[in-house]
Structures are given as C-alpha cells and as structure tokens.
ROSE-4610 file (N, C-alpha, C; in Angstrom, 1 decimal, always signed):
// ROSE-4610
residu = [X/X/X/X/X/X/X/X/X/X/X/X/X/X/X/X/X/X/X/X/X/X/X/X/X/X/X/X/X/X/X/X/X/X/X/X/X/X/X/X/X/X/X/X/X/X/X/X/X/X/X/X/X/X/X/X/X/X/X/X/X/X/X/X/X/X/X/X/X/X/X/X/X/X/X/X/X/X/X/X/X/X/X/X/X/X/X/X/X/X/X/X/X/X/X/X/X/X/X/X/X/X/X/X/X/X/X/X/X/X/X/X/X/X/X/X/X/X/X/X/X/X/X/X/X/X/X/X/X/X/X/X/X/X/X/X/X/X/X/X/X/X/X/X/X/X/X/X/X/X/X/X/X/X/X/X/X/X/X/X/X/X/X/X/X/X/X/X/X/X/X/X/X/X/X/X/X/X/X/X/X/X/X/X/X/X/X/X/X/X/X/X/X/X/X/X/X/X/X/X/X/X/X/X/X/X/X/X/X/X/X/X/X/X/X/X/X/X/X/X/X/X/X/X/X/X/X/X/X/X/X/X/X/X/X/X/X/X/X/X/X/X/X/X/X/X/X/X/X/X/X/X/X/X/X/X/X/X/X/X/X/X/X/X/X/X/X/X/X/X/X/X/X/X/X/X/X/X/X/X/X/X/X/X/X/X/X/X/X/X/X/X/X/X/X/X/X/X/X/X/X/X/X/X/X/X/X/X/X/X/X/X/X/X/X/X/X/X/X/X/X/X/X/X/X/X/X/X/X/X/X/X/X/X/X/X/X/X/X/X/X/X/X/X/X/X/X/X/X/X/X/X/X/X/X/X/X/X/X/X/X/X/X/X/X/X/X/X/X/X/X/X/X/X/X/X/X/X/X/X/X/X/X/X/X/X/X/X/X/X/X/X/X/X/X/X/X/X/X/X/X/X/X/X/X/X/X/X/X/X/X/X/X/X/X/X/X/X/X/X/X/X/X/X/X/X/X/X/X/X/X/X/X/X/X/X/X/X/X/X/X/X/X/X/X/X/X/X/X/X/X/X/X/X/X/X/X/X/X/X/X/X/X/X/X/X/X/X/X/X/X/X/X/X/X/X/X/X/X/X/X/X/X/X/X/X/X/X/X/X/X/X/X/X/X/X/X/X/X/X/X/X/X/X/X/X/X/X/X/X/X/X/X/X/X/X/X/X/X/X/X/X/X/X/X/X/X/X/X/X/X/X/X/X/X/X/X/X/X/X/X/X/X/X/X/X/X/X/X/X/X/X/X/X/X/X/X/X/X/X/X/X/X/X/X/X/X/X/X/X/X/X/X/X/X/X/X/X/X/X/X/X/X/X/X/X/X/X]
num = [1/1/1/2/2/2/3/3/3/4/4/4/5/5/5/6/6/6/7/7/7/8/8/8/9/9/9/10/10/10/11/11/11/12/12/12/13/13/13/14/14/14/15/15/15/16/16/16/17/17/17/18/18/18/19/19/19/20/20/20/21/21/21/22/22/22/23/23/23/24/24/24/25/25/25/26/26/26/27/27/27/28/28/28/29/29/29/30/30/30/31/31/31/32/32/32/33/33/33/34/34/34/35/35/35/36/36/36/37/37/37/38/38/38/39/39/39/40/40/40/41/41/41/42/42/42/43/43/43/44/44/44/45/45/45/46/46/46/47/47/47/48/48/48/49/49/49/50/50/50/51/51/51/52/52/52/53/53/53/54/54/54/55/55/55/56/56/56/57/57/57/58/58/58/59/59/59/60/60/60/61/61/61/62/62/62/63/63/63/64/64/64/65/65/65/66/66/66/67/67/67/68/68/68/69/69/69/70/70/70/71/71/71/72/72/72/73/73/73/74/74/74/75/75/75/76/76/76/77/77/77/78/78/78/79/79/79/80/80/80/81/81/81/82/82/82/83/83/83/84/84/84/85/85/85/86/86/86/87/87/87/88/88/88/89/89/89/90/90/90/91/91/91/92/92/92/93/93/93/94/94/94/95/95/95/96/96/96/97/97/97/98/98/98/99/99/99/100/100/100/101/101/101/102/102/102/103/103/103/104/104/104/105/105/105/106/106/106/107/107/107/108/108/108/109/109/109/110/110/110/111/111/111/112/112/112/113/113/113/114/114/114/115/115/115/116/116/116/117/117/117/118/118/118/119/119/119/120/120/120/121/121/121/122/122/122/123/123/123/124/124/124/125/125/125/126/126/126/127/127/127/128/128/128/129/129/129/130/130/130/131/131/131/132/132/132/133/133/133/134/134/134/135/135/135/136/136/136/137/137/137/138/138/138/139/139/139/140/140/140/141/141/141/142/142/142/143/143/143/144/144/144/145/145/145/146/146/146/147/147/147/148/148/148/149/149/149/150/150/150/151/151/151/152/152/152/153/153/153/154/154/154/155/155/155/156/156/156/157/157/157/158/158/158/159/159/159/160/160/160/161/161/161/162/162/162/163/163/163/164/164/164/165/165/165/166/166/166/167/167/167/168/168/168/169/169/169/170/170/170/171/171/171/172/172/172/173/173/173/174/174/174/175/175/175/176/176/176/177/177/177/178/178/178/179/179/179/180/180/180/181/181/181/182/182/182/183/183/183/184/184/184/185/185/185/186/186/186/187/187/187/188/188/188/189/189/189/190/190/190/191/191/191/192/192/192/193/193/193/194/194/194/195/195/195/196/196/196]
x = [+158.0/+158.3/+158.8/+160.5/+160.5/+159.4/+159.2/+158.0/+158.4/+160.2/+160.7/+160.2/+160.0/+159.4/+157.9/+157.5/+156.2/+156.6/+157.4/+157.6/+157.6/+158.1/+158.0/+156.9/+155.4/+154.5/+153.9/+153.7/+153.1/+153.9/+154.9/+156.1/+155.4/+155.5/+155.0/+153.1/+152.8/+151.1/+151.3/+152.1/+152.1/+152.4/+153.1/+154.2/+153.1/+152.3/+150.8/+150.3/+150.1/+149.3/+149.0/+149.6/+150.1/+149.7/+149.5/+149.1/+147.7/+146.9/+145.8/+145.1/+146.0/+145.3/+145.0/+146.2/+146.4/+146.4/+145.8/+146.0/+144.7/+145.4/+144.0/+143.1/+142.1/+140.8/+141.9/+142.4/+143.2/+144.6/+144.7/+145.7/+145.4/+146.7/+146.1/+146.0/+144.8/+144.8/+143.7/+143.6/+141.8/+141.7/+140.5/+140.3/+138.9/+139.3/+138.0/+137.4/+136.3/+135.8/+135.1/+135.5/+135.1/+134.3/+133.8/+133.3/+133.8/+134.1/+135.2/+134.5/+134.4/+134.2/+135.1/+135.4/+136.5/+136.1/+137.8/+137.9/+139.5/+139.8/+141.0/+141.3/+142.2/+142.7/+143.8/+143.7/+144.0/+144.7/+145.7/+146.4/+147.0/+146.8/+148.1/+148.5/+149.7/+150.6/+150.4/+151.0/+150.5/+149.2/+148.3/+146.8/+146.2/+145.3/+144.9/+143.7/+143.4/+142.5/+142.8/+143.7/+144.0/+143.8/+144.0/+143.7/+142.2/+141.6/+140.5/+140.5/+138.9/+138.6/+137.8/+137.7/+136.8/+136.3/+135.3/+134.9/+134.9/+135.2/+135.9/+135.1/+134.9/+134.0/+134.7/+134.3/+134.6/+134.6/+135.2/+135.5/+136.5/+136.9/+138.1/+138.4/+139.4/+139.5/+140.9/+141.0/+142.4/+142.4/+143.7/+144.3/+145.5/+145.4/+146.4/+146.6/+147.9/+148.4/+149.6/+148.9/+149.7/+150.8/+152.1/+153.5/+153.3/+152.5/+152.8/+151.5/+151.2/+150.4/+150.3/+151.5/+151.5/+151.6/+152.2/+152.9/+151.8/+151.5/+150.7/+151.2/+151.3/+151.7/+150.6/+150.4/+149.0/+148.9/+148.0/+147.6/+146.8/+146.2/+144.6/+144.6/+143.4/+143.2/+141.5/+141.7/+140.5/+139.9/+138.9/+138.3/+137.8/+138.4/+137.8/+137.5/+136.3/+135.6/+135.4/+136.1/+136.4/+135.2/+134.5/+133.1/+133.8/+132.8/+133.1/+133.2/+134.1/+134.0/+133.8/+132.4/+131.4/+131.8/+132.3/+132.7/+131.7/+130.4/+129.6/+129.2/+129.0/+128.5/+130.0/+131.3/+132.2/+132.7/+132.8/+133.8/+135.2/+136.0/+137.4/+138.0/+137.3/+138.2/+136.9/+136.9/+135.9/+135.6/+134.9/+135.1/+135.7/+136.3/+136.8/+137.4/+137.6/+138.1/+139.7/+139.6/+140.6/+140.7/+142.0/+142.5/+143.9/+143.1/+144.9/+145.3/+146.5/+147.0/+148.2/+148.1/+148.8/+149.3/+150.3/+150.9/+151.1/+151.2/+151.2/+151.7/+152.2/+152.8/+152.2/+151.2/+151.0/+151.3/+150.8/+151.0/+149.7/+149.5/+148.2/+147.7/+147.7/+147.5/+146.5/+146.4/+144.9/+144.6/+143.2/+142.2/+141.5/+140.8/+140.0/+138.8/+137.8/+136.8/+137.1/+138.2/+138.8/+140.1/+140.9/+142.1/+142.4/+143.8/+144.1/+145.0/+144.4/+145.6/+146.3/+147.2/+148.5/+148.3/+148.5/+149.1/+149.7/+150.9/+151.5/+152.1/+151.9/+152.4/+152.5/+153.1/+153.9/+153.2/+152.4/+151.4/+151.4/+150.8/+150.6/+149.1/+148.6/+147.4/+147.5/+146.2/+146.1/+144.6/+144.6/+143.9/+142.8/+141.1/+141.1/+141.0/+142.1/+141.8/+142.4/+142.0/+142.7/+143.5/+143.2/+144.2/+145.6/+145.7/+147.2/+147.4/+148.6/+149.6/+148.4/+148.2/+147.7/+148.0/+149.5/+149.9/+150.8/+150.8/+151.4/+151.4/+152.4/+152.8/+152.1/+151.3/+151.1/+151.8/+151.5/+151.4/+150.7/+150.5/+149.5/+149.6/+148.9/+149.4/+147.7/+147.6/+146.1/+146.1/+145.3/+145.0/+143.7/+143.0/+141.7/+141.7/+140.7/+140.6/+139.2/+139.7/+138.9/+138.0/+136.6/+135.5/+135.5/+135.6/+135.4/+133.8/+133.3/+131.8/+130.9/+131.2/+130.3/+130.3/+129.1/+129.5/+129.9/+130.3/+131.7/+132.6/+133.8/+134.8/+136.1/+135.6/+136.7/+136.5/+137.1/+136.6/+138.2/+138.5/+139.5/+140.2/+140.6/+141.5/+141.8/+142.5/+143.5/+143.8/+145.0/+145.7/+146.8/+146.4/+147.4/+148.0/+149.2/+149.9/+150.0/+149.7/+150.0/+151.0/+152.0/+153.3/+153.1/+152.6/+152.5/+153.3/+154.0/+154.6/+154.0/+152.7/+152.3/+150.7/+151.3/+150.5/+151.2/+150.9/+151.7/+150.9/+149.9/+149.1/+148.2/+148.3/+147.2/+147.6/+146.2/+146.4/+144.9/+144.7/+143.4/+143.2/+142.1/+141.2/+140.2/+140.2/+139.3/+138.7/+137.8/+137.0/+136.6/+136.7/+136.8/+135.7/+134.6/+133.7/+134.1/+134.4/+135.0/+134.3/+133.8/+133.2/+134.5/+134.6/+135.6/+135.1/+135.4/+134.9/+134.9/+136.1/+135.9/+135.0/+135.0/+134.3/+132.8/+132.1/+131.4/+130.7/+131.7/+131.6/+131.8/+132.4/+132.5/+130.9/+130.3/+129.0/+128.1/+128.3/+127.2/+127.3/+128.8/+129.1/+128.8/+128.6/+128.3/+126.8/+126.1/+124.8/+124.0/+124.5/+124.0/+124.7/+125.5/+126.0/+124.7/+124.8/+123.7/+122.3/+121.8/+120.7/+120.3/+121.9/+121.5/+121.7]
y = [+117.7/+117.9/+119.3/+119.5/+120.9/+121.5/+122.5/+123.5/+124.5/+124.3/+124.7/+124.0/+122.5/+121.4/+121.7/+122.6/+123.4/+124.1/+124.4/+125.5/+124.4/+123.2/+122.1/+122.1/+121.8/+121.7/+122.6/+123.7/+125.1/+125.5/+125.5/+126.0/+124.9/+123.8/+123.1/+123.4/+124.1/+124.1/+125.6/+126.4/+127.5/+127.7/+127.1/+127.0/+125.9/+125.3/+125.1/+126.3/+127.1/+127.6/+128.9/+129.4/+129.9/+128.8/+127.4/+126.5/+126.3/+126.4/+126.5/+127.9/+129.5/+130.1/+130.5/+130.0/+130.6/+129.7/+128.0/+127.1/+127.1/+127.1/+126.9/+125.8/+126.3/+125.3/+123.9/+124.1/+122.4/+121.6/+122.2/+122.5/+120.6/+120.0/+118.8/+119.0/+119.2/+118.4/+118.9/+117.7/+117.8/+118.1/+118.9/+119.4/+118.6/+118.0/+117.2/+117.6/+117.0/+118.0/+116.6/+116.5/+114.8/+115.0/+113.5/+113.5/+112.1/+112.0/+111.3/+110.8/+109.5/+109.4/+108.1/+107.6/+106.6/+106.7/+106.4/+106.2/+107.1/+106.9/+107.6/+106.5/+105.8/+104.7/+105.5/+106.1/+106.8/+106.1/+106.2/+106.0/+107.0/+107.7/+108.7/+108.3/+108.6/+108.1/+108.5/+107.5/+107.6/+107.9/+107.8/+107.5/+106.1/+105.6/+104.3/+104.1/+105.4/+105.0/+104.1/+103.8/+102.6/+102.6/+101.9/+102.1/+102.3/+103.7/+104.0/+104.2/+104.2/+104.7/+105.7/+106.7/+107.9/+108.1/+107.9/+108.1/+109.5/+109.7/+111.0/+111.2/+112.3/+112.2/+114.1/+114.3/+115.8/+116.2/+117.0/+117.2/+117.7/+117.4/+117.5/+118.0/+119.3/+119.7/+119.3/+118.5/+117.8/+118.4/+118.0/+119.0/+117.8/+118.0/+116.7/+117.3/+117.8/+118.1/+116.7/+116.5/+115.3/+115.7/+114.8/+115.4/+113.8/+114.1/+112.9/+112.0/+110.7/+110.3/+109.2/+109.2/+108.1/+109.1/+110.3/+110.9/+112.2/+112.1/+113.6/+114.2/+115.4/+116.2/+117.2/+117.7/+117.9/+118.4/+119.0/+118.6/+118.4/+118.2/+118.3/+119.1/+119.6/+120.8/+120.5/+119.8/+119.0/+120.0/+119.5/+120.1/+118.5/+117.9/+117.1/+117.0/+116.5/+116.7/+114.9/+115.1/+113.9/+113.9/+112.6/+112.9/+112.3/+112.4/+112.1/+110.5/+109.9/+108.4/+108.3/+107.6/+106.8/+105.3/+104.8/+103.6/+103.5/+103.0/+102.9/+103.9/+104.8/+106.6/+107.0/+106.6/+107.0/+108.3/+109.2/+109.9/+110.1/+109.3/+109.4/+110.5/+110.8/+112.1/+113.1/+114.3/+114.7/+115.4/+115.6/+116.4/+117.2/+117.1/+118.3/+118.8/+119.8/+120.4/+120.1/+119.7/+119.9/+120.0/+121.2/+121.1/+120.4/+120.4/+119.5/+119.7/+120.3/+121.0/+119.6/+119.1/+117.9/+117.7/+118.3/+118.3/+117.1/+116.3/+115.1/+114.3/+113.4/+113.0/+111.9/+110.8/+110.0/+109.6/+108.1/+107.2/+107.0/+106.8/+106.3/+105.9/+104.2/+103.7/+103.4/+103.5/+103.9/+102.8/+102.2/+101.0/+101.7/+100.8/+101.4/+101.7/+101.5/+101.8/+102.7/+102.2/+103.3/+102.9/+103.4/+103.9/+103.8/+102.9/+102.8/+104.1/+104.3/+105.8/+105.6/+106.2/+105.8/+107.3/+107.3/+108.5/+108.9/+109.3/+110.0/+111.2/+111.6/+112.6/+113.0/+114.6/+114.9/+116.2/+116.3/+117.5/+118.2/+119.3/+119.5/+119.7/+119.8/+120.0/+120.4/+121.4/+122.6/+121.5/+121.5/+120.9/+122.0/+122.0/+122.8/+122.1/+121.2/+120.0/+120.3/+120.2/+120.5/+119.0/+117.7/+116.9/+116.8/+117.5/+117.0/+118.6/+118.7/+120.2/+120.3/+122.1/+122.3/+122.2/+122.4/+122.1/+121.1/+120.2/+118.6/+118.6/+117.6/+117.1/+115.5/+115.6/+114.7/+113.7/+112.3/+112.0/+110.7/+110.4/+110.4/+109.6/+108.3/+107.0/+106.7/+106.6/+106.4/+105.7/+104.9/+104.1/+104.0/+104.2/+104.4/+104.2/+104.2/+104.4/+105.3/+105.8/+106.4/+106.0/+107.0/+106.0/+106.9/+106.6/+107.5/+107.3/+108.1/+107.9/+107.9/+108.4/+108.5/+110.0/+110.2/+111.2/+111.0/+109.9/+109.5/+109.5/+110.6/+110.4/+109.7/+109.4/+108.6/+108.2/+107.1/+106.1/+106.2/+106.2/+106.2/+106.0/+104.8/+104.6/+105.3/+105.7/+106.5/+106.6/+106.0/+106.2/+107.4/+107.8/+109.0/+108.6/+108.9/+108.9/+110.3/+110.7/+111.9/+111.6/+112.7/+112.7/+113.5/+112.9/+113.3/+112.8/+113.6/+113.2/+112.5/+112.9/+112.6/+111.6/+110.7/+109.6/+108.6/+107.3/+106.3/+105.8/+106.0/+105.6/+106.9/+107.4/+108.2/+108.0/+107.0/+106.5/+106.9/+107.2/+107.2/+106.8/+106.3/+105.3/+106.2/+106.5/+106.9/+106.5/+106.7/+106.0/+107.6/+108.2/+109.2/+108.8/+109.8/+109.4/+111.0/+111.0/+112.2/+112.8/+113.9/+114.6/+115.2/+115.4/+116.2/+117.6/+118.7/+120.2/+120.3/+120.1/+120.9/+120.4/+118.9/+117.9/+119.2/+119.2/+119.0/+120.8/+121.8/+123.3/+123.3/+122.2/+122.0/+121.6/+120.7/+120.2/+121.5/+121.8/+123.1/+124.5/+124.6/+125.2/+125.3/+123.5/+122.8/+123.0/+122.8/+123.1/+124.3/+125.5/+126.5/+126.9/+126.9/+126.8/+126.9/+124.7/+124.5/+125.0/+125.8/+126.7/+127.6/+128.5/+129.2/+129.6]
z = [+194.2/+192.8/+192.6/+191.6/+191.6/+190.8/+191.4/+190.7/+189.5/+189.4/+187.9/+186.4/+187.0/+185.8/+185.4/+186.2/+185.4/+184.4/+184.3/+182.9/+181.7/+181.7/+180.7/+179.7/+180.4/+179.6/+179.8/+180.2/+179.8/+178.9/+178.3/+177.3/+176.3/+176.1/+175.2/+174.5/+176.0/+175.4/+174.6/+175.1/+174.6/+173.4/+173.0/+171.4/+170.8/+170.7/+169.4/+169.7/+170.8/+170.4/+168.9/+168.1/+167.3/+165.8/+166.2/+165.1/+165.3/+165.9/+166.6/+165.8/+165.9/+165.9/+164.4/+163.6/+162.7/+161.5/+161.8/+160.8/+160.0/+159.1/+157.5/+157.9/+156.5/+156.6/+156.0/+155.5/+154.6/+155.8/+156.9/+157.8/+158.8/+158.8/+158.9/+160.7/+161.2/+162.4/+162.8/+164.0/+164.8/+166.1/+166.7/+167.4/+168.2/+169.0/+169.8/+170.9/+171.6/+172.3/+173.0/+174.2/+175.2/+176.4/+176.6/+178.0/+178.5/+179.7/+180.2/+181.6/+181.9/+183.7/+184.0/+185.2/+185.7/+187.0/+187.3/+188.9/+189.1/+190.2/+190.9/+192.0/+191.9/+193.2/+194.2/+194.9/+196.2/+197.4/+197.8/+199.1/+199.9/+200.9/+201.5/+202.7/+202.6/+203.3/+205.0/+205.7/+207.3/+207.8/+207.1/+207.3/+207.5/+208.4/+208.6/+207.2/+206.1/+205.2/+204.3/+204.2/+203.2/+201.4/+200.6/+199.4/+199.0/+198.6/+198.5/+196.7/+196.4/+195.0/+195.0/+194.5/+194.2/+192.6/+192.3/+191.0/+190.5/+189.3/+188.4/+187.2/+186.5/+185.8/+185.2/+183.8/+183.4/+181.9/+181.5/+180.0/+179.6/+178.1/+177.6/+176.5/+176.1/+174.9/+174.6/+173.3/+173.1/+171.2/+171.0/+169.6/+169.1/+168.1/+167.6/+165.8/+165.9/+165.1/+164.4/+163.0/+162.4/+161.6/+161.7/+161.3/+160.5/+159.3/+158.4/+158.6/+158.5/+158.4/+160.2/+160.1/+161.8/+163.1/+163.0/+164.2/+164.4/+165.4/+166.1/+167.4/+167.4/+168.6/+169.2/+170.5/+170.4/+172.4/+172.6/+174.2/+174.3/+175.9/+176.0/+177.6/+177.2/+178.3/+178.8/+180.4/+180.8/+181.8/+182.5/+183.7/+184.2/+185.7/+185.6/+187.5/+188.4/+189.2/+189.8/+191.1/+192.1/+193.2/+192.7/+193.9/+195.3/+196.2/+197.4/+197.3/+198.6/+198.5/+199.6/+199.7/+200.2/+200.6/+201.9/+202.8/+203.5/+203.3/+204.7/+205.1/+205.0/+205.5/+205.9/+205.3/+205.9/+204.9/+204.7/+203.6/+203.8/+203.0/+203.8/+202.7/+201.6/+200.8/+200.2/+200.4/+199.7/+198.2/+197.8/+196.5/+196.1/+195.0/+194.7/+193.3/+192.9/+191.5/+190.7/+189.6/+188.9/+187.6/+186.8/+185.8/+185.2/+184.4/+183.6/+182.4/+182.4/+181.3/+180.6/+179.5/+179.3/+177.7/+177.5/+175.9/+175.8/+173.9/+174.4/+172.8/+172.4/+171.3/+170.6/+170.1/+169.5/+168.3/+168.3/+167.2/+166.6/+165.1/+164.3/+163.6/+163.7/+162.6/+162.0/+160.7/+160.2/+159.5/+159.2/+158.8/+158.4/+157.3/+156.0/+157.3/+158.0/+158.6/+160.2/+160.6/+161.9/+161.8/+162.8/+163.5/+164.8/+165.1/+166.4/+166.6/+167.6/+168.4/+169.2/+169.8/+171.2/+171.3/+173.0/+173.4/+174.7/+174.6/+176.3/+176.7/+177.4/+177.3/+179.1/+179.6/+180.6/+180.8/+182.1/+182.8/+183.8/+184.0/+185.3/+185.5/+187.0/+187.9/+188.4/+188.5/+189.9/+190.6/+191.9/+191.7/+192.9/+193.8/+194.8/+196.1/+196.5/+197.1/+198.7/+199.5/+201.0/+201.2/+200.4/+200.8/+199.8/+198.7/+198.3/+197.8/+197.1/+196.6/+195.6/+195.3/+194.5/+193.0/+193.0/+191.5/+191.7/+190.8/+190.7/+189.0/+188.9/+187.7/+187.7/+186.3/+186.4/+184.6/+185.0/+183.4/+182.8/+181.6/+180.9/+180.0/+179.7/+178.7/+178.1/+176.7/+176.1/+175.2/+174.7/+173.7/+173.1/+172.0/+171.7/+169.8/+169.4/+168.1/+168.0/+166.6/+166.0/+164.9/+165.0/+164.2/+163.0/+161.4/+160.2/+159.9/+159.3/+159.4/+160.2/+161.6/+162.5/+163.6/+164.1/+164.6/+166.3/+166.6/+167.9/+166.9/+167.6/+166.6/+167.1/+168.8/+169.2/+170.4/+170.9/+172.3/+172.7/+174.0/+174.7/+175.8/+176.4/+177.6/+178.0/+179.5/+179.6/+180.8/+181.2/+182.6/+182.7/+184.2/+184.8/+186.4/+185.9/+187.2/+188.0/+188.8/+189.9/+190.8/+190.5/+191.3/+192.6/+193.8/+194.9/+195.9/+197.0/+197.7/+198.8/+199.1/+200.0/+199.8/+198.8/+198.3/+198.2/+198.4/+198.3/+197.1/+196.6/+195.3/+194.8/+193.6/+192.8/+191.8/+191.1/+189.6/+189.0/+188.0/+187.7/+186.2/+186.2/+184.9/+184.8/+183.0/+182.7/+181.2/+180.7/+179.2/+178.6/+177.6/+177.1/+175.6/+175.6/+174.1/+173.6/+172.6/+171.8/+170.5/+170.2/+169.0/+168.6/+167.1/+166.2/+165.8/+166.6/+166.6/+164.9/+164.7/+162.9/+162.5/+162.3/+161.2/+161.8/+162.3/+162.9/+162.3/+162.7/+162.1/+160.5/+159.8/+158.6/+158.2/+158.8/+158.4/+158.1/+159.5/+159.8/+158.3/+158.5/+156.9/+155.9/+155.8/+154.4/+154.0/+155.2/+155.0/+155.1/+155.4/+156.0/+154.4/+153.3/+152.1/+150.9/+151.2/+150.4/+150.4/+151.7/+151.9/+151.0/+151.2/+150.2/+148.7]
C-alpha cells in the first residue's frame, strides 16, 4: 500500500479536530467512549498455518458530528489488543498491540425509543506486530443502534478489512457497548448545580 494514502485520513482526523475543540454546549454532536471484544480471521500467505482466528478485545473513542438530522461525520480513535492463538499448545500468532485512527461518515435513522446507525469509513494502523507492516490502511463498515434513556448509549457491529500484502485474509468482528461522554458530564453538571 502506498504510504502517501496515509495522509488521507490523518488530514481528515485533523480537520474535526478544531469542531471538537471549540464546539458549544448546544453544538450538535456526540462524543462516545466504548468497549469492544471479537475476533480477527487471519491467513498469511505461504505459510502452512492456514486460516486462523485470534480473539481481540480494546477501547474506543468515536465523535459524530451531525450535518442535519440523518448524516454524521466523525472518527474513531481505538486502542485495540490481539491475544495469542491457542491450536492445541500450538501458538501460530502472538500477541500484540494496535491503534486505529479511522474518520468516518454515517447514516441515522431515528425511532421514538432508539435509532438505527450505519457506518464506514477509510483508516490507518500502526500496529507492534513482528508478523505484518506496522502501518497499514485499514477500512471499516458498522451498524448498531442507539438507546435514548439509558445509560448504554450504543451497541455495535463492526467489520474491518486490513490491507496487507502479505495476508491472504485479515478481517476482523467486533461488538462495541458505548457510553455518551457529554450526556454523561452534562448529568454530573446538572447535579453538582442542583447541590448547590
């Protein structure tokens, strides 16, 4: 992958950021704060290991700025950790570290008690892995709804493709449970208010 196509979505994360720093209390968008576990389905090429799974697991800070009532633009900026995969006492990949920097565009349609979400979007990963590139582009397809009234403020799908040359398969599934940072510092506000 050219390594110029990094400039893509760090130029995208960079440019919210300025809506992020500077947007009002009345300012439409949400700031979530997740925990995430899956899998990773693994193949690399000219190796006898064959299609393997590694379970995945981490956290996620995502931002969703709404352009109207259906459209949101937004990233999400993860930390997420690949355990060892266990074949019989075999380990054919070991653990290891990654970030993911992932701007991202959805759909929202809203129901009187929740909201279905969509989302995709186009990444990169550093990852600290001795078996693949440490920076890769990855990308990113989600579907979830959101709960009003509750303090889960969102459940979430979500497949990624990693663009590795030297993978004949890296896909990864994950389930995302999500808190809404504002709602949440608004409460704390609200009461720490009526105290006094």
């Amino acid at each position: 992958m050219n390594k110029k196509l990094y400039i893509i979505p760090i130029s995208l994360f960079l440019v919210t950021i300025p809506f992020i720093l500077f947007a009002g209390e009345n300012a439409d968008f949400e700031l979530d704060v997740s925990i995430f576990s899956g899998t990773s389905i693994l193949n690399i090429k000219e190796t006898s290991y064959n299609t393997k799974m590694v379970p995945v697991a981490g956290i996620s800070l995502s931002s969703y700025f709404m352009a109207g009532r259906v459209f949101s633009y937004g990233f999400e900026f993860l930390y997420q950790y690949s355990f060892k995969s266990n074949y019989n006492n075999y380990y054919y990949y070991d653990s290891y570290h990654s970030f993911y920097l992932i701007p991202n565009i959805g759909l929202h349609l809203h129901r009187s008690m929740l909201s279905y979400y969509f989302l995709i979007g186009l990444g990169v990963s550093y990852s600290f892995s001795d078996y693949h590139n440490k920076f890769y582009m990855i990308s990113s397809v989600g579907a979830g709804i959101k709960l009003k009234k509750s303090f889960i403020q969102a459940i979430l799908l979500n497949y990624n493709h990693s663009f590795l040359k030297n993978y004949k398969t890296y896909e990864t599934i994950k389930i995302y449970v999500s808190i809404n940072v504002r709602n949440i510092v608004k409460k704390l506000h609200n009461t720490g208010g009526d105290k006094r």
